[in-house]
C-alpha positions as CSV (number, residue, x, y, z in Angstrom):
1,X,54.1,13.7,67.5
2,X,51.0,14.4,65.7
3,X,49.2,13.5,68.6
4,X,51.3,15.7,71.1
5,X,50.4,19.0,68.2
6,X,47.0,17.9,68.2
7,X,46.6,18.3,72.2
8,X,48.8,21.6,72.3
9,X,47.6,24.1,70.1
10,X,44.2,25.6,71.1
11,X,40.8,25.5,69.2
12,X,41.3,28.6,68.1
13,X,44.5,28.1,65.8
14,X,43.4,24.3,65.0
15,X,40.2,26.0,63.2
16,X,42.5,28.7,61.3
17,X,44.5,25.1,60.1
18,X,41.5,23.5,59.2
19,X,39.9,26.1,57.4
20,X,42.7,26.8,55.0
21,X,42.1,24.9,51.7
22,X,45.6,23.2,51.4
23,X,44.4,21.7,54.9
24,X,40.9,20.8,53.4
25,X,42.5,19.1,50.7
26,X,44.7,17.1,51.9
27,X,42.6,16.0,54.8
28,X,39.8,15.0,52.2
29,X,41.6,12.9,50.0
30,X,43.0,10.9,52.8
31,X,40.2,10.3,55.0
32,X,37.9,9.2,51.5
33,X,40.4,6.5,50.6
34,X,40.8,6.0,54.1
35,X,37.0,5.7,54.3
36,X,36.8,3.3,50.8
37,X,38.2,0.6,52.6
38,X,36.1,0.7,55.7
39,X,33.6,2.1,57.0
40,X,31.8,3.5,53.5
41,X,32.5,0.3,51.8
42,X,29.4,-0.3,49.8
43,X,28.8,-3.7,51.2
44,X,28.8,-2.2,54.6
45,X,26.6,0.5,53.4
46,X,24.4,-1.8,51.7
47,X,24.1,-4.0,54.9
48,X,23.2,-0.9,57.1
49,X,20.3,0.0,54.8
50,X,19.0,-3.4,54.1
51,X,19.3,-3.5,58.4
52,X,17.5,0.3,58.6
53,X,14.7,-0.7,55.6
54,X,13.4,-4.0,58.0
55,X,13.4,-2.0,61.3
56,X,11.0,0.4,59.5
57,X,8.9,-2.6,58.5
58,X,9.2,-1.5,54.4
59,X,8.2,-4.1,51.7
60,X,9.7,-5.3,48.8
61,X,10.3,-2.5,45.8
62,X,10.3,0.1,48.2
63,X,12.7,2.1,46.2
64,X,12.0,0.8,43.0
65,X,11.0,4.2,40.6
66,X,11.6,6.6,43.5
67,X,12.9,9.5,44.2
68,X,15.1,10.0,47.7
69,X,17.1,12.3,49.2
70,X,20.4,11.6,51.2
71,X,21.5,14.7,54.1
72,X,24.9,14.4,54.2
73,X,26.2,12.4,51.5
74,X,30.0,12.7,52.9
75,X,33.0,11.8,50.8
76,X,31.7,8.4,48.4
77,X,27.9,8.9,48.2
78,X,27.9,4.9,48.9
79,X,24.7,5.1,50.9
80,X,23.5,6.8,47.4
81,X,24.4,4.0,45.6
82,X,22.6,1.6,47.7
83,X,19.6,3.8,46.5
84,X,20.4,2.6,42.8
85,X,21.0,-0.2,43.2
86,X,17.0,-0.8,44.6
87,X,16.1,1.0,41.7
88,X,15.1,4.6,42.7
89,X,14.5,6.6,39.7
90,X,16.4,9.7,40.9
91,X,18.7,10.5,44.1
92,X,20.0,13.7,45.9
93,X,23.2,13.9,47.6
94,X,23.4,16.9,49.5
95,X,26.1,18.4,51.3
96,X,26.8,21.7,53.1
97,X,30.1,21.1,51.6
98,X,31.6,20.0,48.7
99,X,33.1,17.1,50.2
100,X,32.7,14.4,47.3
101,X,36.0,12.8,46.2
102,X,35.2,10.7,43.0
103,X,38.4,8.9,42.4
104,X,37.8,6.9,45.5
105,X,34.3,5.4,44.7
106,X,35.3,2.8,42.6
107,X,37.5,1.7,45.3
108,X,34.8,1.5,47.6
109,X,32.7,-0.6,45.0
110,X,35.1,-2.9,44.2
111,X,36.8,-3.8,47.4
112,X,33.2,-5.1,48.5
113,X,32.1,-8.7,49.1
114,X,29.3,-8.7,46.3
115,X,26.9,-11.5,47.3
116,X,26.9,-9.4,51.3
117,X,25.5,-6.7,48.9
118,X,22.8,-8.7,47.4
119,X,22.1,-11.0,50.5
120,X,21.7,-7.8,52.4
121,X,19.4,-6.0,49.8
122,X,17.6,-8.9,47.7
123,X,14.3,-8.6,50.2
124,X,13.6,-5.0,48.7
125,X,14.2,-6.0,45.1
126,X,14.5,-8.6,42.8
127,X,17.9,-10.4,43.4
128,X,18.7,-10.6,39.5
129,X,18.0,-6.5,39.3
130,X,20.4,-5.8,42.5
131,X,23.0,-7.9,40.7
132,X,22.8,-6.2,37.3
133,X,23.5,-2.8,39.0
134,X,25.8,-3.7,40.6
135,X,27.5,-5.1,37.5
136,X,27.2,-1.5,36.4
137,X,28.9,0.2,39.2
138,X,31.8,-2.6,39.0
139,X,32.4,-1.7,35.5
140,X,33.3,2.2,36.0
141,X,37.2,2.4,36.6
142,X,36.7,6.4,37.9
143,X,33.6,8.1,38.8
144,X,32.9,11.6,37.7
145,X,29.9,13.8,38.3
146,X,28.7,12.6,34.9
147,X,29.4,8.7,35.4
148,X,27.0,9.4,38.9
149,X,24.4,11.3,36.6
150,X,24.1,8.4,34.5
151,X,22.9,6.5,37.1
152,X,20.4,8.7,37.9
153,X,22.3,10.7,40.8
154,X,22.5,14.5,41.3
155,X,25.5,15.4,43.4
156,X,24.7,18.9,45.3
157,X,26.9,20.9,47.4
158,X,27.3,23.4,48.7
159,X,24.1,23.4,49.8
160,X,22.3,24.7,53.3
161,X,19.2,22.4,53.7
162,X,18.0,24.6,56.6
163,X,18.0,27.8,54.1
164,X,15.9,26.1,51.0
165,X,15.9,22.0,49.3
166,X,17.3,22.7,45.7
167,X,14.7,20.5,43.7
168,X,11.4,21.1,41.7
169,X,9.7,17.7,42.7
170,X,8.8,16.1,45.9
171,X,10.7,13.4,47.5
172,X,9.7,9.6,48.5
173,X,12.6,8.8,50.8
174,X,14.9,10.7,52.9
175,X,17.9,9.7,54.3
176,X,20.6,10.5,56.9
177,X,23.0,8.8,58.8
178,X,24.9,10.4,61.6
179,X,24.8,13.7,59.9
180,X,21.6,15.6,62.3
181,X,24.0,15.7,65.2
182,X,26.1,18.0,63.2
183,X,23.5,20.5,62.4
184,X,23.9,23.4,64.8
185,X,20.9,24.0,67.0
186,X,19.5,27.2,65.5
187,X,19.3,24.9,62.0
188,X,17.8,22.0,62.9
189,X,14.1,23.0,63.5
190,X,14.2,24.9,59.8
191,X,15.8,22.1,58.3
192,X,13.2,19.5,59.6
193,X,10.6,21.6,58.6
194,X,11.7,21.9,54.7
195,X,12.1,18.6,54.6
196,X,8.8,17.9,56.4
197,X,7.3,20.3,53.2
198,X,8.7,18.3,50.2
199,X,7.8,14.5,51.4
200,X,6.0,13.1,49.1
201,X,2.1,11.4,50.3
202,X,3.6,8.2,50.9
203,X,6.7,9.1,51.5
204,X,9.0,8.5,54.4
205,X,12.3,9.1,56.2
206,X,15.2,7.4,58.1
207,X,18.0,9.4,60.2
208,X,20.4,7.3,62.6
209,X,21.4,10.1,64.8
210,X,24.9,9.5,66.9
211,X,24.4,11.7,70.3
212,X,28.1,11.4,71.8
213,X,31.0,13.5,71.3
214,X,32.5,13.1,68.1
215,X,35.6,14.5,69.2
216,X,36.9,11.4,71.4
217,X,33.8,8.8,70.3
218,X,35.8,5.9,71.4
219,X,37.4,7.2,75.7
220,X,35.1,10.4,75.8
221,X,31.8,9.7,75.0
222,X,29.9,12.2,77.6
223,X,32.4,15.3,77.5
224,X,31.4,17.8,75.5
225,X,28.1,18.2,78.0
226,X,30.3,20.3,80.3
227,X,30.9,23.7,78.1
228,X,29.0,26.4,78.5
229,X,26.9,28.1,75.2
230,X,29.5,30.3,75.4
231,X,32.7,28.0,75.0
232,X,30.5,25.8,73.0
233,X,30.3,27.4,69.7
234,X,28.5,27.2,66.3
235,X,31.8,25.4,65.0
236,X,32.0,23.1,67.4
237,X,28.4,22.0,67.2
238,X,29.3,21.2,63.6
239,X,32.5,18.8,64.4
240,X,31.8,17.5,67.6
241,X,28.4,17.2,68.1
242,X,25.1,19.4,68.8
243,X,24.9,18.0,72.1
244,X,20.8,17.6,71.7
245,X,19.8,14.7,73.7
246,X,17.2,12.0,73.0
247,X,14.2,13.6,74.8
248,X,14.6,16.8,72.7
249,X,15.1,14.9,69.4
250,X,11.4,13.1,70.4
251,X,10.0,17.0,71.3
252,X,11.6,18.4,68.4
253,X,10.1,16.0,66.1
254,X,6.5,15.6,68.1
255,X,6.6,19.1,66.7
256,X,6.1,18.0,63.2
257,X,2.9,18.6,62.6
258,X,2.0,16.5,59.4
259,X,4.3,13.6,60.2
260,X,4.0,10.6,62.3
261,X,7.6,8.9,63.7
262,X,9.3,6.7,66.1
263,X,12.5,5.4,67.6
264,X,12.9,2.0,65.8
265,X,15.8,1.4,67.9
266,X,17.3,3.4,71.3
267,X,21.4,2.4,71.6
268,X,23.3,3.7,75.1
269,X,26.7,3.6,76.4
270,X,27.1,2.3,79.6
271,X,31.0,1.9,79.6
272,X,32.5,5.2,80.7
273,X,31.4,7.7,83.4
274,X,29.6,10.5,82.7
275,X,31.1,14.5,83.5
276,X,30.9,14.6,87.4
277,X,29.1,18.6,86.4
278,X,26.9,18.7,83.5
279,X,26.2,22.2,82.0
280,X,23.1,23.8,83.1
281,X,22.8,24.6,79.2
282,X,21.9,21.0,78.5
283,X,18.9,19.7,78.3
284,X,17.8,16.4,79.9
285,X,15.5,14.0,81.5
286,X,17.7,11.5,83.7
287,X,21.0,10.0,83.6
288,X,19.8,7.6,80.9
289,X,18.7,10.2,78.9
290,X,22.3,11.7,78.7
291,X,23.8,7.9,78.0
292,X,21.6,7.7,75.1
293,X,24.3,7.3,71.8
294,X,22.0,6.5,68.9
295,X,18.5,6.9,67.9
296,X,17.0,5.6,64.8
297,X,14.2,7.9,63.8
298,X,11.6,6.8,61.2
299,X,9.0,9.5,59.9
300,X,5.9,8.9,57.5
301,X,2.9,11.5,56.6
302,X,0.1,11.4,59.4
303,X,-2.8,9.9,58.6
304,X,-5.2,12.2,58.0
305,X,-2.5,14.9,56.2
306,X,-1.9,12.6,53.4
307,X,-4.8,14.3,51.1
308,X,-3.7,17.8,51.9
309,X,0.2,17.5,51.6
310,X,2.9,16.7,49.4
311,X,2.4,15.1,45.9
312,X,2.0,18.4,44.0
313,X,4.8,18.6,42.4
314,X,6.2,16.4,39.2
């Protein structure tokens, strides 16, 4: 039945339901404790970061005394506490909205396999640190703004990252994970750019980037590339996907000027046909530019911009 509603009623009236705040809600709550048992598990976070921080080549204390930034932070902030837990000094979560439902959290901590955590994290600090953190974490029964202060985590939203970053001091690591693919077109380029401005001399950043359509991941992969700009609005760039494909994400980010990056790893899907018409709208390279899915993207200062940019703030 829910199914059957969902495929009936047009775009138009499912954004009216979505945007009312008993929808919001509800939805919320469910899809974070939904969320605490799977896929934002810290252990699973954990894992994904310790798997992101050796495709970048980083070295051990990496984090240790830093300050990082996550885009995005979602419902549980558990990719934040992964920061913690290596020791930065201070973290952002930022979100364009406030999506953050503490009373999950704990679940997400404590229905982890622990020694994943510190098998998965122990080559970017010392093993006995990781576990004492983690200790810490495990012994909050429900998180609260404050309890996430405490360990050195500001919680941010609402917040429009391609409009201004809401901190006074520069940032050593910055972090998203399929969250740029949501960011409508006329934002990226801004939003890149303010983030480009506040990276600290030896700082660097990490974004996994999901290019498929979010609205059927799983059977539909490829369809969104059909609509037109006009059918294919700001809203929908937002839930199912901005439709950039890999060869703009390597111009957009060529266009940098002070940072240096690279794909650290290029995924595709190969498994379901693409749209027998793709948009004119869209641009692309070839047919394997289209069936790109992920990109892992890892940015540092250039070189020779090091001495000129970033580092002065405190």
């Amino acid at each position: 039945m829910k199914k059957l509603v969902k495929n009936i009623l047009p775009e138009t009236i499912k954004s009216i339901i979505r945007a009312s705040k008993t929808y919001q809600y509800i939805y919320n709550k469910n899809h974070a404790n939904k969320l605490a048992s799977s896929g934002k598990k810290l252990d699973i976070c954990a894992n994904e970061i310790g798997f992101y921080m050796l495709y970048t080549g980083q070295e051990k204390y990496v984090l240790r005394n830093k300050v990082c930034l996550e885009v995005g932070s979602g419902w549980l902030l558990t990719h934040t506490l992964v920061f913690y837990l290596l020791g930065a000094r201070r973290i952002y979560a930022t979100d364009i909205e406030p999506l953050l439902q503490c009373q999950y959290i704990s679940k997400a901590v404590s229905q982890s396999v622990n020694w994943s955590i510190l098998d998965s994290l122990s080559n970017f600090e010392d093993r006995h640190l990781i576990k004492s953190r983690l200790d810490n974490l495990l012994s909050v029964k429900r998180f609260s703004i404050q309890t996430l202060r405490n360990f050195g985590i500001e919680y941010i939203s609402p917040v429009d990252l391609s409009q201004k970053l809401p901190i006074e001091e520069n940032l050593d690591f910055i972090f998203s994970k399929s969250v740029l693919e949501h960011v409508p077109v006329a934002d990226i380029i801004p939003m890149l750019e303010n983030l480009e401005r506040e990276l600290s001399e030896e700082g660097f950043m990490f974004h996994l980037i999901h290019l498929t359509d979010h609205r059927d991941l799983e059977n539909n992969p490829f369809n969104f590339l059909v609509y037109s700009p006009e059918d294919y609005s700001r809203e929908l760039q937002t839930r199912w996907g901005n439709r950039i494909r890999r060869s703009q994400w390597q111009e957009i980010f060529s266009n940098l000027k002070t940072l240096d990056f690279k794909f650290v790893f290029e995924w595709s899907r190969q498994d379901k046909a693409l749209p027998t018409e793709i948009n004119p709208c869209i641009q692309y390279t070839d047919e394997e530019d289209l069936r790109t899915s992920h990109i892992g993207v890892y940015l540092k200062r250039t070189p020779q911009t090091v001495t000129s940019v970033g580092g002065n703030k405190q």
